[in-house]
C-alpha positions in Angstrom: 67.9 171.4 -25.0 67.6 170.3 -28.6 70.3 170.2 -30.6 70.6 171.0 -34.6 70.2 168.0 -36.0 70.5 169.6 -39.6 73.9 167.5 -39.9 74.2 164.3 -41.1 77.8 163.8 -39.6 75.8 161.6 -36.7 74.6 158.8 -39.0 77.5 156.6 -39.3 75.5 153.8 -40.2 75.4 153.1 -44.4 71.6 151.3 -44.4 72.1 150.9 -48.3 73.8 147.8 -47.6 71.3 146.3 -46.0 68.7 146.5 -49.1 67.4 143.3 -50.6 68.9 143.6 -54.3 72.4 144.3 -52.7 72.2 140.9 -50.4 75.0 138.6 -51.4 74.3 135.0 -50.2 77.4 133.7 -48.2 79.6 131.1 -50.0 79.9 127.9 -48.6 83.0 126.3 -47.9 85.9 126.2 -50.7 86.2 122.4 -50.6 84.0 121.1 -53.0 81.8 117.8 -51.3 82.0 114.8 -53.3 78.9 112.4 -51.2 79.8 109.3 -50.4 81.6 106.3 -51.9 79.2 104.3 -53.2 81.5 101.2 -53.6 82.3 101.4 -49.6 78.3 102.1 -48.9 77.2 99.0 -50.8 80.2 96.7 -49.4 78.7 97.9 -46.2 75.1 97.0 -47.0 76.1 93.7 -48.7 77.9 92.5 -45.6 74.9 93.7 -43.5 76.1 96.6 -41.8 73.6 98.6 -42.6 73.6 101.1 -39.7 77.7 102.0 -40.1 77.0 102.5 -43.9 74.1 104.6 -43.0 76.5 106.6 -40.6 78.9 106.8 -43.3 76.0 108.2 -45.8 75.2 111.3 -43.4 78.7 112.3 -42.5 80.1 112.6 -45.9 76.7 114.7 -47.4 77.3 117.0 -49.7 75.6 120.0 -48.1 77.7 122.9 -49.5 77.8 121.6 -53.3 76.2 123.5 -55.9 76.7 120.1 -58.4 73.3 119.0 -58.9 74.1 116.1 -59.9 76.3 114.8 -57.0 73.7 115.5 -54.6 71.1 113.7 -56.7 73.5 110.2 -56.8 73.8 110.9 -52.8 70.3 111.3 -52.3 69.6 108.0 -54.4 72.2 106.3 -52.3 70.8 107.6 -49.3 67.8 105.9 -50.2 68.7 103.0 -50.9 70.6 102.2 -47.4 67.8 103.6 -45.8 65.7 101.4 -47.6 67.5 98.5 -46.9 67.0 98.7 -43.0 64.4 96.8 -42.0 61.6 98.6 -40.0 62.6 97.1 -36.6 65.9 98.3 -37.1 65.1 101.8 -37.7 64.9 102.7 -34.1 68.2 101.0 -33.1 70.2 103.1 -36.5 69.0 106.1 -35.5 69.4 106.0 -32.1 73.0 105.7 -32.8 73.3 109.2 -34.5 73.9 112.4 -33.4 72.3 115.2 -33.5 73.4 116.7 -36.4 73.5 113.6 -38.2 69.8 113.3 -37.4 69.0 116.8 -38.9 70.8 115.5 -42.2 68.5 112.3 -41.8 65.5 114.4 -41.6 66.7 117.1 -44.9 67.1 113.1 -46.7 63.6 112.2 -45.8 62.3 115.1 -46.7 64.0 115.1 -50.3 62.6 111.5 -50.4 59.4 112.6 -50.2 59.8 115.0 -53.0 60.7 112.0 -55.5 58.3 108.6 -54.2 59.4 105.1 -55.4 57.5 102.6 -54.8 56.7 101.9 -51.4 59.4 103.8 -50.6 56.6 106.6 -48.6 55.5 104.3 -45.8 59.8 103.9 -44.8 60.0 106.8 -44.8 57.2 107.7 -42.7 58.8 105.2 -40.6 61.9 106.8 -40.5 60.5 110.7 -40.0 58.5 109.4 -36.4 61.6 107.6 -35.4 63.7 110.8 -36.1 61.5 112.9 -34.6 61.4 111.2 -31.6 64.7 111.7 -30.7 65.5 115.1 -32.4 62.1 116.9 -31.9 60.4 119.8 -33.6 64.0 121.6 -33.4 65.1 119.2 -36.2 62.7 119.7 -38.2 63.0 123.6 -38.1 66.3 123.7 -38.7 66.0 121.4 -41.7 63.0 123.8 -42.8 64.9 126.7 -42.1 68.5 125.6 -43.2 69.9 127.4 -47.0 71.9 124.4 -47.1 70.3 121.2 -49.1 70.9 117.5 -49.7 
């Protein structure tokens, strides 16, 4: 029937590791991001590409830098292509994006809201219903949910 359990030989299992104050948060990558090229982005918007620079803006984020400061000058950037797409635009730009590119789109909305400019709100309102409509509630929880910020 019952054994004698009076032995701990049977726990192999160390749950120590698994307590709060010993959790480690993963590193990110060892290449540091550098955001965008801002000379490239606004040659793009001056010559009225505005859709390939915003493509260019979301696939060179820097999502695993820890430099505060280099995300700050790519979320400023980011807002100002974004800014400069006119509203009947927005659907065509962001229909060209993929999914992950969208979620990125979605963490730069949401950081926009954090710091308003002027009129720079109702874009973006503009920009969170078009995103949403193509990448659903699933974008915006694994924005919410991501460790990783723009």
């Amino acid at each position: 029937m019952a054994k004698n359990t009076s032995s701990s030989a049977f726990r192999k299992i160390d749950i120590d590791q698994y307590n709060e104050d010993n959790f480690k948060e993963e590193e990110a990558e060892q290449s540091i991001p550098t955001g965008p090229d801002e000379s490239e982005v606004s040659s793009l918007l001056n010559q009225g590409r505005c859709t390939e620079a915003l493509q260019l803006v979301l696939s060179n984020a820097p999502l695993g830098s820890s430099n505060q400061q280099v995300k700050d000058s790519a979320l400023a950037l980011t807002l100002k292509v974004l800014l400069a797409i006119k509203s009947a635009q927005i659907e065509e730009a962001v229909g060209n994006l993929s999914r992950d590119d969208i979620d990125i789109l979605m963490k730069y909305i949401y950081r926009g809201f954090e710091y308003p400019s002027e009129g720079s709100s109702g874009h973006l309102l503009l920009w969170h219903e078009k995103a949403y409509n193509i990448g659903g509630s699933g974008s915006i929880v694994r924005v919410l949910s991501d460790r990783m910020r723009v």
